[in-house]
C-alpha positions in Angstrom: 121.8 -45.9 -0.4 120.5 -42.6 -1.0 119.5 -43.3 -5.0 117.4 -46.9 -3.1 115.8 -44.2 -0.8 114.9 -41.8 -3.6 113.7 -44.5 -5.7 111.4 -45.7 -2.5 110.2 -41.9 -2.4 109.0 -42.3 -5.9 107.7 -45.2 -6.2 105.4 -44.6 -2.8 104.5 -41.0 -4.3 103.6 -42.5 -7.8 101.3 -45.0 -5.8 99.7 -42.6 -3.9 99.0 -40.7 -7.0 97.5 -43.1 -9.0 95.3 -45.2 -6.1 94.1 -41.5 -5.1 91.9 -41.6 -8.3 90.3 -45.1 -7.8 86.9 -44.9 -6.4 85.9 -41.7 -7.3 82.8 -43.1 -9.9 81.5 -43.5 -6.4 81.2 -39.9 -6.0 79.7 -38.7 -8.8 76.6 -41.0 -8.0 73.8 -39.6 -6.6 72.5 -39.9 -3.6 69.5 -42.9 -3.1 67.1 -43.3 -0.5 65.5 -46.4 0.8 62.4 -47.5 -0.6 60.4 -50.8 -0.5 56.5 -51.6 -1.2 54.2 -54.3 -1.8 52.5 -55.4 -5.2 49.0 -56.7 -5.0 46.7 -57.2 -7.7 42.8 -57.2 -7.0 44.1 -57.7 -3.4 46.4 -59.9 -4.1 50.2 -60.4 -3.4 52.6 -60.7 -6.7 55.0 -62.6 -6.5 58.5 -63.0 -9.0 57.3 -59.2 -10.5 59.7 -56.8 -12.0 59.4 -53.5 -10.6 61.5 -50.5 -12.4 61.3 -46.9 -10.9 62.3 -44.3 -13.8 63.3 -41.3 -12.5 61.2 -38.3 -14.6 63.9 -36.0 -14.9 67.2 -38.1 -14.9 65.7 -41.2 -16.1 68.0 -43.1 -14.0 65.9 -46.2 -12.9 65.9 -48.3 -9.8 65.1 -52.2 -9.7 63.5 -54.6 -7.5 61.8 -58.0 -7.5 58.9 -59.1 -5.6 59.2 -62.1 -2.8 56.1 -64.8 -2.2 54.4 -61.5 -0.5 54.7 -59.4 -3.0 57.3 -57.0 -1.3 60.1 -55.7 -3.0 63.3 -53.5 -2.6 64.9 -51.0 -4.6 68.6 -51.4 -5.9 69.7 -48.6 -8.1 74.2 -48.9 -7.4 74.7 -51.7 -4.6 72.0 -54.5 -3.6 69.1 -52.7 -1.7 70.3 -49.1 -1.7 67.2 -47.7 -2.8 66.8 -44.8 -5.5 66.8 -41.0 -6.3 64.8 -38.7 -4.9 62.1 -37.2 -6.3 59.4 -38.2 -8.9 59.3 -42.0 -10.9 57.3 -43.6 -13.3 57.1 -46.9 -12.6 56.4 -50.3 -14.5 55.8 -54.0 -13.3 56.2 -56.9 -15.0 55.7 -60.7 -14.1 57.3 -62.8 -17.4 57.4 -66.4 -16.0 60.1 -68.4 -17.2 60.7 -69.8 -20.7 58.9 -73.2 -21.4 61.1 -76.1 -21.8 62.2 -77.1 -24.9 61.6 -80.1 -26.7 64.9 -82.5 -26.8 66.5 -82.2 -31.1 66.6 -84.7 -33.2 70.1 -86.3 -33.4 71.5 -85.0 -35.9 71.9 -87.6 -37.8 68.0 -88.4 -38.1 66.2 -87.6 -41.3 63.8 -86.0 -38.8 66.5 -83.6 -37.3 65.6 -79.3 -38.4 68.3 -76.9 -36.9 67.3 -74.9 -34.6 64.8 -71.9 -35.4 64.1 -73.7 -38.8 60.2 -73.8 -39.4 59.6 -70.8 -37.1 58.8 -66.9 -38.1 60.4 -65.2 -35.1 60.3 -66.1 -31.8 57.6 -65.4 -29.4 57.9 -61.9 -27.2 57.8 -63.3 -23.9 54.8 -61.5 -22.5 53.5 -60.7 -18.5 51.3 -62.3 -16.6 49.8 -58.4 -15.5 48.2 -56.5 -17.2 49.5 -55.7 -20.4 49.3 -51.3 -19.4 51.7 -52.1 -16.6 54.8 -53.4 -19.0 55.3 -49.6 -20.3 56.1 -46.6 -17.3 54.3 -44.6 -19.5 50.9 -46.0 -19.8 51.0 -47.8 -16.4 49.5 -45.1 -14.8 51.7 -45.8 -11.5 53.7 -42.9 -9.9 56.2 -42.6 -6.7 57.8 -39.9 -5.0 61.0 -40.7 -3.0 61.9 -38.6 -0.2 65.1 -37.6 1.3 63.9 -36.5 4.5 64.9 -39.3 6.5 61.5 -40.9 6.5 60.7 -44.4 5.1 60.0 -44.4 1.3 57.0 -47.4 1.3 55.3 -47.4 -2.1 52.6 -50.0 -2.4 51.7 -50.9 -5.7 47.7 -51.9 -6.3 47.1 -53.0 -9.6 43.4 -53.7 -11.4 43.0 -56.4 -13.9 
């Protein structure tokens, strides 16, 4: 009886052990701050944009996607949270989705081409914004997020 209790001891001890070091990724994250905008070109509302915050000194970045309005949200760990505080280079991108393509050839048909046969390299998919926006660095746009409790609301006004 004793060795089933001492055995019990250790297996509860070795379990606490090894659970207490689960989860602690979580705190070496930084902390992230809300922050939502809107994205209007010439007026505007864009909608189905990409919009990555790039934090200047960390270069962690921060995600979001714009609704039919044109809003978005930041995510940077878990859906929402926000980003880091402090200075961001941002970019914006609207890539609309890949054409369809054409049904093959059976394979069988004399008129059948793998795949990529016939074709140089395949097209960049490329934004429906301006082309300066697709690149923090030359989009000219700029955000500070605040920690002070505050709302962080960024609105994004790009020019053709």
């Amino acid at each position: 009886m004793h060795r089933s209790v001492s055995f019990t001891l250790l297996i509860t001890c070795s379990l606490t052990i090894a659970l207490a070091g689960c989860g602690s990724e979580k705190l070496n994250r930084p902390p992230v701050f809300k922050v939502t905008g809107k994205v209007t070109l010439s007026g505007k509302p864009v909608a189905n944009a990409d919009v990555t915050f790039i934090h200047d000194e960390s270069k962690r970045a921060a995600f979001g996607k714009t609704n039919a309005e044109g809003v978005y949200k930041l995510t940077t760990f878990a859906a929402n949270d926000g980003a880091v505080e402090g200075k961001h280079s941002i970019k914006v991108v609207d890539i609309p989705p890949p054409a369809t393509t054409p049904a093959l050839a059976d394979t069988e048909s004399p008129e059948y081409q793998p795949p990529g046969i016939g074709q140089d390299t395949m097209p960049k998919p490329k934004s429906n914004l301006p082309a300066k926006y697709s690149d923090a660095a030359t989009s000219g746009l700029f955000g500070v997020v605040n920690a002070d409790g505050g709302e962080n609301v960024i609105d994004l006004q790009l020019t053709p």
